[in-house]
Structures are given as C-alpha cells and as structure tokens.
C-alpha positions as a Markdown table, in Angstrom:
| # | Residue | x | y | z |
|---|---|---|---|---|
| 1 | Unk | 4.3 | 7.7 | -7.0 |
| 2 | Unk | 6.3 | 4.1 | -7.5 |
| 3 | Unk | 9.6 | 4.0 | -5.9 |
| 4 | Unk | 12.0 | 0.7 | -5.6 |
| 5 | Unk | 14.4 | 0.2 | -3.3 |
| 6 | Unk | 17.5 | -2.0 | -3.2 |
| 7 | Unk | 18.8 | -3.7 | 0.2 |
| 8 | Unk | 21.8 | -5.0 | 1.0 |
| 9 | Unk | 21.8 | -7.8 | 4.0 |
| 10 | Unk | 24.4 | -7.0 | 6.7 |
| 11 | Unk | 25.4 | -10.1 | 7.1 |
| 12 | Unk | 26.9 | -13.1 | 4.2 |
| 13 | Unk | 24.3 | -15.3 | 5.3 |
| 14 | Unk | 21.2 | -13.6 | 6.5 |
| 15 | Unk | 17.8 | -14.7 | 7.5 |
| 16 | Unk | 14.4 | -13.4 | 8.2 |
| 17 | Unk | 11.1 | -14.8 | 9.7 |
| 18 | Unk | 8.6 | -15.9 | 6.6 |
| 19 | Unk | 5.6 | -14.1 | 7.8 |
| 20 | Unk | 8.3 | -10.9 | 7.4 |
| 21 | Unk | 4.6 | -8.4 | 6.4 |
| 22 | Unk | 4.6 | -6.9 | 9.9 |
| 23 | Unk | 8.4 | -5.9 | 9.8 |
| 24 | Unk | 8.1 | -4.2 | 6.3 |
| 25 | Unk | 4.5 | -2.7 | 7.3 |
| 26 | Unk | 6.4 | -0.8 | 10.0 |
| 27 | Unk | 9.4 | -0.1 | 8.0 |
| 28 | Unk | 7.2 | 1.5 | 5.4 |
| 29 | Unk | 4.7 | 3.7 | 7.5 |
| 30 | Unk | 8.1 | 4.9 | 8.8 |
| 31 | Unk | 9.7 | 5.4 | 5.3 |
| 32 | Unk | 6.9 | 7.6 | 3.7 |
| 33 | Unk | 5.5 | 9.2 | 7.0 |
| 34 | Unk | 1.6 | 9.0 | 5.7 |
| 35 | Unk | 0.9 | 11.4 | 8.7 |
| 36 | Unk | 2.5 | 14.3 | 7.3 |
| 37 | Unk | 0.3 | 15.9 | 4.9 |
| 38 | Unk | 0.8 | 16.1 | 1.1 |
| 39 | Unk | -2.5 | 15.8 | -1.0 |
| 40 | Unk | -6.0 | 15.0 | -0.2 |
| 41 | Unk | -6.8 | 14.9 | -3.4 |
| 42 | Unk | -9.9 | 17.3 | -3.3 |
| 43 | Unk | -10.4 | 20.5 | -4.5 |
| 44 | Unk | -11.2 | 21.8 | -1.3 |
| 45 | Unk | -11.1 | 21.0 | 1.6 |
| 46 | Unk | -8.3 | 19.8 | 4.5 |
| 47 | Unk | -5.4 | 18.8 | 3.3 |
| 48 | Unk | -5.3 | 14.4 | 4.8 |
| 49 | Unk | -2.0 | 13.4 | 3.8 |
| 50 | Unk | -1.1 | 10.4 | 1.7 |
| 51 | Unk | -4.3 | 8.6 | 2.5 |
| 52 | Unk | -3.7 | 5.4 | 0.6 |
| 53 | Unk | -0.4 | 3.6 | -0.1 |
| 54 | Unk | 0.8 | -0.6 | -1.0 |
| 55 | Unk | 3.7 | -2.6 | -1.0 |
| 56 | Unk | 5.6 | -5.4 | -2.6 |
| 57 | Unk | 6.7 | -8.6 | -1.1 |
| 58 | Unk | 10.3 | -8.3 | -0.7 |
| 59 | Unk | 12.3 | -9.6 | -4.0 |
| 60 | Unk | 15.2 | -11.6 | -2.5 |
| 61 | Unk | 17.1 | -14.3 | -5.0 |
| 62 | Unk | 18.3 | -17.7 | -4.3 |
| 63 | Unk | 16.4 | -17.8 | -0.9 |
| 64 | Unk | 15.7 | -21.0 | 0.8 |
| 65 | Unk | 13.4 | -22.1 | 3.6 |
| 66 | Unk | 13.7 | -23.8 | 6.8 |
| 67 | Unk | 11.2 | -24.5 | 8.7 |
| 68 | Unk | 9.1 | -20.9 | 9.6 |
| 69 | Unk | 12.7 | -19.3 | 8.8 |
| 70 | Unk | 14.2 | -17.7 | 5.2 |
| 71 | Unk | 18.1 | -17.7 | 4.5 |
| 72 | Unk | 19.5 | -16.0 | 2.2 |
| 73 | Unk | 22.8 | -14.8 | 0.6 |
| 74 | Unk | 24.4 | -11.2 | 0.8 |
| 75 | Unk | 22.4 | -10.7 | -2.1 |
| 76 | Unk | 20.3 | -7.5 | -3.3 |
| 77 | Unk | 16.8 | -7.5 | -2.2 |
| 78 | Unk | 14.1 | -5.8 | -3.8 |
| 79 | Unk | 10.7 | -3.7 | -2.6 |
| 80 | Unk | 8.6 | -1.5 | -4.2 |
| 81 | Unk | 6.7 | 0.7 | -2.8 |
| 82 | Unk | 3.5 | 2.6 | -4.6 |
| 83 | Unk | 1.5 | 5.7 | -2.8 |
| 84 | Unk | -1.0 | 8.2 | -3.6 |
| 85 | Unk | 1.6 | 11.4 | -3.6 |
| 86 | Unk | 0.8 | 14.6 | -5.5 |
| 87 | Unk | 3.5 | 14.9 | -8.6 |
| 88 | Unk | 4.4 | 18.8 | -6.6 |
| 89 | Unk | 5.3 | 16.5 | -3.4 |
| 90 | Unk | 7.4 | 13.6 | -4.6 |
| 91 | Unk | 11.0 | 15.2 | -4.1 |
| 92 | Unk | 10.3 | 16.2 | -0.2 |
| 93 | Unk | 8.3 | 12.6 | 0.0 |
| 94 | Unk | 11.8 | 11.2 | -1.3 |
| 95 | Unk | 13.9 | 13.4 | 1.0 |
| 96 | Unk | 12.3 | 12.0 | 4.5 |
| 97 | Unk | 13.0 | 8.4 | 2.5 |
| 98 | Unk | 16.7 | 9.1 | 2.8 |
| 99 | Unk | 16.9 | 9.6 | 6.4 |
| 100 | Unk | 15.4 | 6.2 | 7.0 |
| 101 | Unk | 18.9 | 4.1 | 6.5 |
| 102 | Unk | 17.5 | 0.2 | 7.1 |
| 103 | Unk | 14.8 | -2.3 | 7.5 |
| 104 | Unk | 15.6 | -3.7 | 10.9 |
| 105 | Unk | 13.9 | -7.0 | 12.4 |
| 106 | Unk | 13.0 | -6.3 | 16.4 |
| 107 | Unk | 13.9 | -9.3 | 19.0 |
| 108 | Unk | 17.0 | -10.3 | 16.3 |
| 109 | Unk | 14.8 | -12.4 | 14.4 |
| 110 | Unk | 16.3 | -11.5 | 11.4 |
| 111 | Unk | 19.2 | -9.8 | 10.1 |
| 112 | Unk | 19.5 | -6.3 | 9.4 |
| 113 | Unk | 19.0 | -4.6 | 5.5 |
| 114 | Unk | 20.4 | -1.5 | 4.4 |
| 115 | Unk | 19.0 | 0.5 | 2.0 |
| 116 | Unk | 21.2 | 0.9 | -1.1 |
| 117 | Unk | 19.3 | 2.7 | -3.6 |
| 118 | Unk | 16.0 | 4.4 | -3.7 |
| 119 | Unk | 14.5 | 5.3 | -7.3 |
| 120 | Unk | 11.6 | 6.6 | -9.1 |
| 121 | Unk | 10.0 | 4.0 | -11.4 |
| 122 | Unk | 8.0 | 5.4 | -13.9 |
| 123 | Unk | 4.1 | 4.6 | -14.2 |
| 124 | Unk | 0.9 | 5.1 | -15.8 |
| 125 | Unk | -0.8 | 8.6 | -15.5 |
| 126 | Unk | -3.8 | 7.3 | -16.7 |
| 127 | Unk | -5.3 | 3.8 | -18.0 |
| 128 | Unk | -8.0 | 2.9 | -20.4 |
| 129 | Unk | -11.7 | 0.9 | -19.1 |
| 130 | Unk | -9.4 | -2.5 | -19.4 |
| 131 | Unk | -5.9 | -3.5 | -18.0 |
| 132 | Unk | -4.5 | -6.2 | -16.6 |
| 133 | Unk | -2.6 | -6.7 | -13.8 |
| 134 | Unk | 0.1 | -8.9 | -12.4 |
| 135 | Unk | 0.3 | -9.2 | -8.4 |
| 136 | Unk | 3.2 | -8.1 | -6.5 |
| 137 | Unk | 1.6 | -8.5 | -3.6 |
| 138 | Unk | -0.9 | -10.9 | -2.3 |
| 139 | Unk | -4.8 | -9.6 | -2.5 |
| 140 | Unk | -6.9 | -9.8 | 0.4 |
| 141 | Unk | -9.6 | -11.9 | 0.3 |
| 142 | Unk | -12.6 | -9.0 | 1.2 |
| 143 | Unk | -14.5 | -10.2 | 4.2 |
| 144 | Unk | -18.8 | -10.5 | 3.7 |
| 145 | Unk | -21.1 | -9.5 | 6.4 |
| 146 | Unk | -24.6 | -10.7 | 6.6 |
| 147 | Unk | -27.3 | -8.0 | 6.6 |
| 148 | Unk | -27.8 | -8.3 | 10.9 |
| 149 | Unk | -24.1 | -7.7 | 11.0 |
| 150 | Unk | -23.8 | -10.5 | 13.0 |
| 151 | Unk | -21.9 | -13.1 | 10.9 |
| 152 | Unk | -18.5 | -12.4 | 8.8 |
| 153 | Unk | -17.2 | -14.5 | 6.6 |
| 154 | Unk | -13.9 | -14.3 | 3.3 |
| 155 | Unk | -15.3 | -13.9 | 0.3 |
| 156 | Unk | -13.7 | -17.2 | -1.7 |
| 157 | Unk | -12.4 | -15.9 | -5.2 |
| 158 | Unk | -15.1 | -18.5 | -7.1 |
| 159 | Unk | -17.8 | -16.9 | -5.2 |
| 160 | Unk | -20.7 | -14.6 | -7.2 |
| 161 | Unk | -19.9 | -11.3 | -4.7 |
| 162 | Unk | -16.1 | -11.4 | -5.0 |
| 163 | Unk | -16.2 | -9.4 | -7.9 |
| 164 | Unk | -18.5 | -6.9 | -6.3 |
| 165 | Unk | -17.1 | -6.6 | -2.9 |
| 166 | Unk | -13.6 | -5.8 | -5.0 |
| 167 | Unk | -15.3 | -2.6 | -6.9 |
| 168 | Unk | -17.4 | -1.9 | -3.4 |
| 169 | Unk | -14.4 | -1.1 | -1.7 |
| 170 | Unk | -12.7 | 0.5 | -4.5 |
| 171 | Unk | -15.6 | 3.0 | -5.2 |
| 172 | Unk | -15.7 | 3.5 | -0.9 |
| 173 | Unk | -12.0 | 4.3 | -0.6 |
| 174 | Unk | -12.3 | 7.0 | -4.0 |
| 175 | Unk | -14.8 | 8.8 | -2.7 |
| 176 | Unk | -13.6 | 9.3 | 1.0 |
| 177 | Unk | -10.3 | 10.2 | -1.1 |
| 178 | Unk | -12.2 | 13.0 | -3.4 |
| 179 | Unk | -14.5 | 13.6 | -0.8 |
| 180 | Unk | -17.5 | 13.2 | -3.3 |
| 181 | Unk | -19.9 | 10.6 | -4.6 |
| 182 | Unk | -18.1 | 9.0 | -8.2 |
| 183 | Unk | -20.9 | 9.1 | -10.8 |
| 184 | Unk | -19.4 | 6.3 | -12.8 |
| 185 | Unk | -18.8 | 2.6 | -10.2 |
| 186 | Unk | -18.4 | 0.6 | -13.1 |
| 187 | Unk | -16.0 | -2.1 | -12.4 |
| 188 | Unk | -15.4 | -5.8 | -12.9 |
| 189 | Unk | -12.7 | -7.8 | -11.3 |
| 190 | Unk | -12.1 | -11.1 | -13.3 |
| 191 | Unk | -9.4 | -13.6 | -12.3 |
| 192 | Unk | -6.9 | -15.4 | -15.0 |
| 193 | Unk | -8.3 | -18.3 | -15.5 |
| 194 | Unk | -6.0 | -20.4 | -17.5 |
| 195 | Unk | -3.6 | -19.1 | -14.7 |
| 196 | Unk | -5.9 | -20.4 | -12.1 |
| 197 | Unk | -6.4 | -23.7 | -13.6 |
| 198 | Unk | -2.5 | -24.2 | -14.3 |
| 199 | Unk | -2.2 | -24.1 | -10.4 |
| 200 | Unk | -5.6 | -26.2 | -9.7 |
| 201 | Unk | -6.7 | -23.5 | -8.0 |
| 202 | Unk | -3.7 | -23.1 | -5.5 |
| 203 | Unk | -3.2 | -19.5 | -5.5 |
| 204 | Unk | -4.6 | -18.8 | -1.6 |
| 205 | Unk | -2.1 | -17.7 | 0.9 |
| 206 | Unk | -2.7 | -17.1 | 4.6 |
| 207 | Unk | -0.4 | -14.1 | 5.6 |
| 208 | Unk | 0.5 | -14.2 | 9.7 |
| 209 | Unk | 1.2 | -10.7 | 11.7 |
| 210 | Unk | 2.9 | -10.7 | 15.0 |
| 211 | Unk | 3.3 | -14.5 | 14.5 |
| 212 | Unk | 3.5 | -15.8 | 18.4 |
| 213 | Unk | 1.8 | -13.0 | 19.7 |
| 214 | Unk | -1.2 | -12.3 | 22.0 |
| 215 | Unk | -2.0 | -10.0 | 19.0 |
| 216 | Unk | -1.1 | -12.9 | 16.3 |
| 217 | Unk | -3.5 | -12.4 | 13.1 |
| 218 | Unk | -4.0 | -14.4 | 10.2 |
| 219 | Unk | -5.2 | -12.9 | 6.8 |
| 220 | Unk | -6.3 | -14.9 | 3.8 |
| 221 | Unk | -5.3 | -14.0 | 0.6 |
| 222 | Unk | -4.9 | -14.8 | -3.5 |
| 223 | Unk | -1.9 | -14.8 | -5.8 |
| 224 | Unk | -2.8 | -14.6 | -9.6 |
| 225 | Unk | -2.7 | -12.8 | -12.0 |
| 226 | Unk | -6.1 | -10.1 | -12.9 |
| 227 | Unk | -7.9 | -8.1 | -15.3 |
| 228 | Unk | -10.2 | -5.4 | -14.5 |
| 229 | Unk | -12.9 | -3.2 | -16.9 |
| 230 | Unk | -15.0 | -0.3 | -16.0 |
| 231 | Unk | -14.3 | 3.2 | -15.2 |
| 232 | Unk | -10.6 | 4.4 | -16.0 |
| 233 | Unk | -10.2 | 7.1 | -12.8 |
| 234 | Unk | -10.7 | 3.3 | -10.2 |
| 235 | Unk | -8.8 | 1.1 | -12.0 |
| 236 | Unk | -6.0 | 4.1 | -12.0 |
| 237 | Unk | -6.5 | 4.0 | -8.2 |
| 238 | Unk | -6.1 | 0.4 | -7.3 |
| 239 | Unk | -3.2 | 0.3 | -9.6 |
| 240 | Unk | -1.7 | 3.0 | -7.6 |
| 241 | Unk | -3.0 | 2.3 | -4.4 |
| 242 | Unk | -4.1 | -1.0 | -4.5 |
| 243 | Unk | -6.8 | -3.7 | -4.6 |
| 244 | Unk | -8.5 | -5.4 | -2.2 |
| 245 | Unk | -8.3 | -4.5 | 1.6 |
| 246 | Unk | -5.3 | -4.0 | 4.3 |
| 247 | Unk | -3.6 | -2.1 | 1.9 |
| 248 | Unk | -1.3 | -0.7 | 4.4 |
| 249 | Unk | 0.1 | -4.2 | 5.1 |
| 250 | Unk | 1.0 | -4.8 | 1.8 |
| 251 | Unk | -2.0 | -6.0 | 0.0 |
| 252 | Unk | -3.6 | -5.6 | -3.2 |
C-alpha cells in the first residue's frame, strides 16, 4: 500500500530543522499504527501487524537553507508513505490516517503542517527479475561485521560486499515476514553508474537524529539511482518496503 499526503504549513513563512527524519519517523509510526495488527503475511500463524513500512523525504518547493535551518513558503509539501498492508486492510489502515490531523515539530523548532489530503497511489502487484529504481529516500549504507563480531564498519557503495549485504538483508527480512526459508535468494543490487560518475561520486549523505541530543545519531547513507535482478517476490518487497536498513526512519 502507497499513500501520498499533501501538507499545508501553518504559517506564510515556515521553517523546519534540516535533519527533519526524526520528526517524520514519529509522525509516521503514529499515522499507520504498525502495532495494531493487519497481516503477517503467512499462512499460518500469529497475525504481527504491518511488520515493514518506508518513507519519502518530504517534497517541499522553492525551499531555501540557512545555516542547519529550512524556510519555506505556505506552499504544499509532499510525503509518501509505502507499507506492507494486506489489500482486505487498506480502508481501516486509511481510517486511523484521518484522525491524525498534522506533523508537528516538538520544542517549536519548526512550524506546524497540516494534512490536506491523503490518497492511494497506485503500484506494482508484481515485478519481473529486473527493474529499476529511483530513490525517494536515502539508502542506508548496511554496516559489516567481522567474523569475531568485534569490529563494525559501513559498507562503502564501491565495495565487493555491498551488493551482497543489500540481498542479505532483503532475503532476512522476507523470511522473518513469511516465516519460512525463500528457496530462490537471487539478487543483485547495481548502482547507476553514469549517474554516479555525473556527480563524481557525491551521492553519500549523513542523516542526523535527535541532532543536539545525548541520544544524537548519525547514519550514512547514498542517493542515486538503482537497478536490481534476481528473484521477482524480493525485489517486489524492497520496492514496497524498502531497501537497505532503518527502514522505519525512512530509508531505502
């Protein structure tokens, strides 16, 4: 299930932090309520909810930056939001969507958006063994652990494992969702790389939550666009539910 939602700012000339992720992440779990159940998607077996969901950055035209600060007209701004909803569930999923009426910023850091319209986008059921994908969201950058568990590391995009740690985590998060070993793990993950030479490789991002917090953390991350080949059903599911790691924070 894709849905996109239209904000209007309160104010004529509003303003939010840059590193907005952790407001939205909030706004979200409380928009779709992934603790109520809906679908596990097994046969049998308890019924877990919406295990797996991912979120756009916000759209928001004309928008300038000062400093660690965006401002921005009264001016519709744009998220979308795709989850991992049985078809039979969407309506009551969109009902507890209408009683949320805002994305608000906590302290006053940044000004209030109310939610104008929330609508169903159409998407794929099902995809063939090769698509290609453009990023509305950042992607994760996976992070490596040596065999001892002892050192950790991000995976950098030109390294031999990144491919492999993408379709590692994929194939992990399908099978605790169906609650059985896939059969078929094909998948490989392949950068554009006209794309990334056009930016001389710039595409990382690091992504701050709870910036000037005790509990401040910093997440690296990639921007470009992707094309994936292997097995239909886990491209299907990182399309839906995203790529990557930290999902839930708007990733992948």
């Amino acid at each position: 299930m894709r849905v996109h939602i239209t904000f209007t700012p309160t104010a004529d000339f509003g303003q939010m932090p840059i590193n907005y992720n952790t407001f939205v992440s909030q706004f979200v779990y409380e928009l779709i309520q992934p603790d109520v159940p809906f679908n596990s998607g097994r046969a049998n077996g308890p019924n877990d909810g919406i295990p797996y969901y991912t979120f756009s950055n916000l759209y928001i035209p004309e928008v300038q930056q000062q400093d660690r600060t965006l401002h921005f007209a009264k001016v519709p701004i744009e998220l979308t939001i795709s989850m991992l909803v049985d078809p039979s569930n969407e309506q009551e999923v969109l009902a507890r969507m209408n009683l949320v009426p805002h994305l608000e910023f906590d302290g006053g850091v940044g000004t209030t958006l109310l939610i104008d319209h929330i609508n169903v986008l159409d998407e794929a059921k099902t995809l063939t063994h090769r698509a290609r994908f453009r990023m509305l969201s950042p992607l994760a950058s996976p992070l490596w652990e040596s065999p001892d568990g002892r050192e950790q590391h991000y995976v950098h995009y030109n390294d031999q494992e990144f491919s492999e740690t993408i379709r590692s985590i994929l194939v992990a998060k399908y099978e605790r969702w169906r609650g059985k070993r896939l059969q078929d793990s094909r998948l490989t993950f392949c950068l554009d790389q006209k794309y990334v030479q056009r930016r001389r490789g710039r595409i990382s991002k690091l992504v701050t939550f709870h910036e000037g917090e005790t509990d401040e953390k910093k997440i690296k991350a990639i921007v470009a666009p992707f094309e994936v080949e292997g097995n239909p059903e886990l491209i299907w599911l990182g399309y839906v539910a995203g790529f990557g790691e930290r999902n839930l924070l708007g990733f992948g």
